[in-house]
C-alpha positions, -999 to +999 in steps of 0.1 A: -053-691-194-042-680-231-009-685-229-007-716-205+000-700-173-010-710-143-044-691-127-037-673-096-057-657-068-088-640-081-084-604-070-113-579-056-130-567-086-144-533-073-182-520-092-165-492-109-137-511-123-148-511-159-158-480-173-157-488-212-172-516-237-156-524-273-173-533-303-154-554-324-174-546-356-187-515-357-232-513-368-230-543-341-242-528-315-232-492-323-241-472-355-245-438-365-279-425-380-276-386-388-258-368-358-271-399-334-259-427-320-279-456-317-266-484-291-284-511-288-308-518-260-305-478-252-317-465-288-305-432-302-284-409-282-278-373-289-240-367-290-216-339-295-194-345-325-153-337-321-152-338-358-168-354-394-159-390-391-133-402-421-129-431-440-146-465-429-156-470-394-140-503-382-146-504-342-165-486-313-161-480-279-183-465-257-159-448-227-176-435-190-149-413-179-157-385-149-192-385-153-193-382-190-203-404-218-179-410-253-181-429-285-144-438-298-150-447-333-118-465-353-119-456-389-095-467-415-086-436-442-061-438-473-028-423-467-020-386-464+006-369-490+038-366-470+043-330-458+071-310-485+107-314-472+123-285-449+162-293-451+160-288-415+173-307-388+169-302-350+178-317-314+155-317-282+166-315-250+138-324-230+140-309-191+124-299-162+132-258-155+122-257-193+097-283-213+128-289-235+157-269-254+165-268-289+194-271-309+190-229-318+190-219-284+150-219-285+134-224-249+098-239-247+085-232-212+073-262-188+032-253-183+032-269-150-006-275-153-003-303-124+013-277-100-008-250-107-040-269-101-030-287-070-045-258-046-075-268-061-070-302-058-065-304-022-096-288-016-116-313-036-097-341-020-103-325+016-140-322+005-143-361-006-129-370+029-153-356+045-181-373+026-195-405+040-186-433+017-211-449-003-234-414+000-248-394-030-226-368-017-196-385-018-205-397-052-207-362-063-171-351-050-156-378-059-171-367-100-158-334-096-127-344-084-124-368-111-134-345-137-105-317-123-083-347-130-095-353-162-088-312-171-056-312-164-049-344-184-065-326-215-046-297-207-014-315-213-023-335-240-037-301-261-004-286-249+016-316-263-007-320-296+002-286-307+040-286-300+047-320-319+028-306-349+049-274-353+081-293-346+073-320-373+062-293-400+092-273-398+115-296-396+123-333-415+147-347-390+144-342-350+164-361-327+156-370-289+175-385-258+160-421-254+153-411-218+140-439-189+109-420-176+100-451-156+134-452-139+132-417-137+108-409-115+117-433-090+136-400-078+111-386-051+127-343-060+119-348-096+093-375-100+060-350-097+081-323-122+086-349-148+053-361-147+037-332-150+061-324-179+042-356-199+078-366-214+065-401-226+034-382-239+049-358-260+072-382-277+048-407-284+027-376-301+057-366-317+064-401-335+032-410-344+023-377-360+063-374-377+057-414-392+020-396-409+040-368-419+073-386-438+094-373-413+122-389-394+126-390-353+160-403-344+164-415-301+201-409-294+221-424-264+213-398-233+250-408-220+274-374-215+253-352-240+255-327-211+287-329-201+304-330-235+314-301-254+291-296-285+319-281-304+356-297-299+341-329-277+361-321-244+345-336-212+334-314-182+344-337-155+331-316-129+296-305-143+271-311-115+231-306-117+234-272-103+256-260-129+232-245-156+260-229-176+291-245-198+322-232-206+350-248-228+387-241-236+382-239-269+358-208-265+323-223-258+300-208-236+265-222-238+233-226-214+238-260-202+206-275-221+213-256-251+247-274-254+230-310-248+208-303-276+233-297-297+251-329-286+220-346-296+216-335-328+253-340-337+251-375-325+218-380-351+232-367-376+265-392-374+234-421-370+218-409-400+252-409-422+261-445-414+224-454-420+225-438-452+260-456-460+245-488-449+215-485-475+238-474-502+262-502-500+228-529-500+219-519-527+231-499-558+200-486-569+190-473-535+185-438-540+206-410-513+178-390-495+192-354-489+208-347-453+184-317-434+204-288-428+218-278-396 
């Protein structure tokens, strides 16, 4: 063992456990020629291109995923210019009755592509149950159901590409709850809603593409961003689950979300500001970036 521990049981390795092989060093095994592939020891392969390859290929993996063959190829490029600088600043309140809530008062419906599709689902499932195992036939339901699987997946992912883009090009700072989706879902009520919402998806998207970008995504404390009020701090005591609307003495009324977003984003903002005083009292030179606008 690598790191010294001490070897255990070997499990059951099933014949489809694998379905991928890496290439270290990419024209080792895999290599372009034209709009081909070649692999060694299968030659040149015809293949479908997602898009012109950038850069300097590094790595390649060749992926078997629900009957279908794909080359990942790993390239390194030169660094994008950062995006031009909003002055805007926003909050997310990710949910279940809606993907997640804005500091505006914006809604972004939950797609619910996992719901939706599970008539479907059951069907195929009934249909692979009723194959005998080890059959061509079986072989082929278990594909399509594999490949139903697999649509669903891209469906959220395409969903979840498109919504981080437009969140990081409008604005330069965009603070989140740092939710617990693993303890999360140990709820049986909620656990198929929030997976099917791809919470730990979308914010991964979200970083990655706002680090690319030069933008900033700030993970606040989740604790009382509900049940505080956004504008004089007061604490709803009472505020259950079921109670999708807020009211304050000193006038508030807000959609429940709507007011956690904003909670959000004012507890961001007061991270950023002592960040910034941090920096500043380092180092003298250090230059003040410019706070987003609320």
């Amino acid at each position: 063992m690598k790191a010294g521990e001490k070897a255990g049981y070997p499990r059951y390795k099933i014949a489809d456990r694998f379905h991928s092989i890496e290439f270290q060093q990419f024209g080792t095994g895999v290599s372009i020629e034209g709009r081909r592939v070649r692999i060694s020891g299968v030659g040149r392969v015809r293949a479908r291109w997602h898009r012109l390859m950038e850069g300097t290929a590094k790595t390649a993996e060749i992926i078997h995923k629900a009957g279908q063959w794909f080359v990942v190829i790993i390239c390194e490029v030169q660094d994008k210019p950062e995006l031009l600088k909003t002055g805007q600043a926003i909050g997310l309140d990710l949910g279940i009755a809606s993907l997640l809530t804005t500091s505006d008062g914006d809604k972004v419906d939950h797609p619910k592509f996992y719901r939706k599709s599970q008539r479907k689902l059951r069907i195929l499932n009934r249909a692979l149950v009723r194959k005998k195992k080890g059959g061509k036939n079986h072989c082929k339901a278990k594909r399509r159901l594999q490949r139903h699987h697999n649509h669903v997946q891209n469906q959220r992912l395409d969903y979840a590409h498109k919504l981080s883009f437009t969140l990081v090009k409008h604005y330069d700072l965009i603070a989140l709850e740092q939710l617990k989706v693993k303890n999360m879902v140990r709820n049986k009520y909620l656990s198929k809603s929030i997976l099917d919402a791809g919470w730990s998806t979308f914010t991964t998207l979200l970083t990655n593409k706002a680090v690319d970008a030069g933008r900033q995504v700030m993970f606040v404390n989740p604790a009382y961003t509900s049940k505080t009020c956004s504008s004089c701090g007061a604490l709803f005591e009472d505020l259950t689950l079921a109670d999708r609307w807020v009211e304050c003495r000193c006038g508030l009324s807000l959609d429940r979300d709507h007011n956690a977003a904003r909670n959000i984003l004012n507890q961001a903002l007061r991270l950023w500001d002592a960040e910034v005083r941090q920096n500043v009292a380092g180092s003298k030179d250090a230059s003040v970036p410019q706070k987003p606008c609320l």
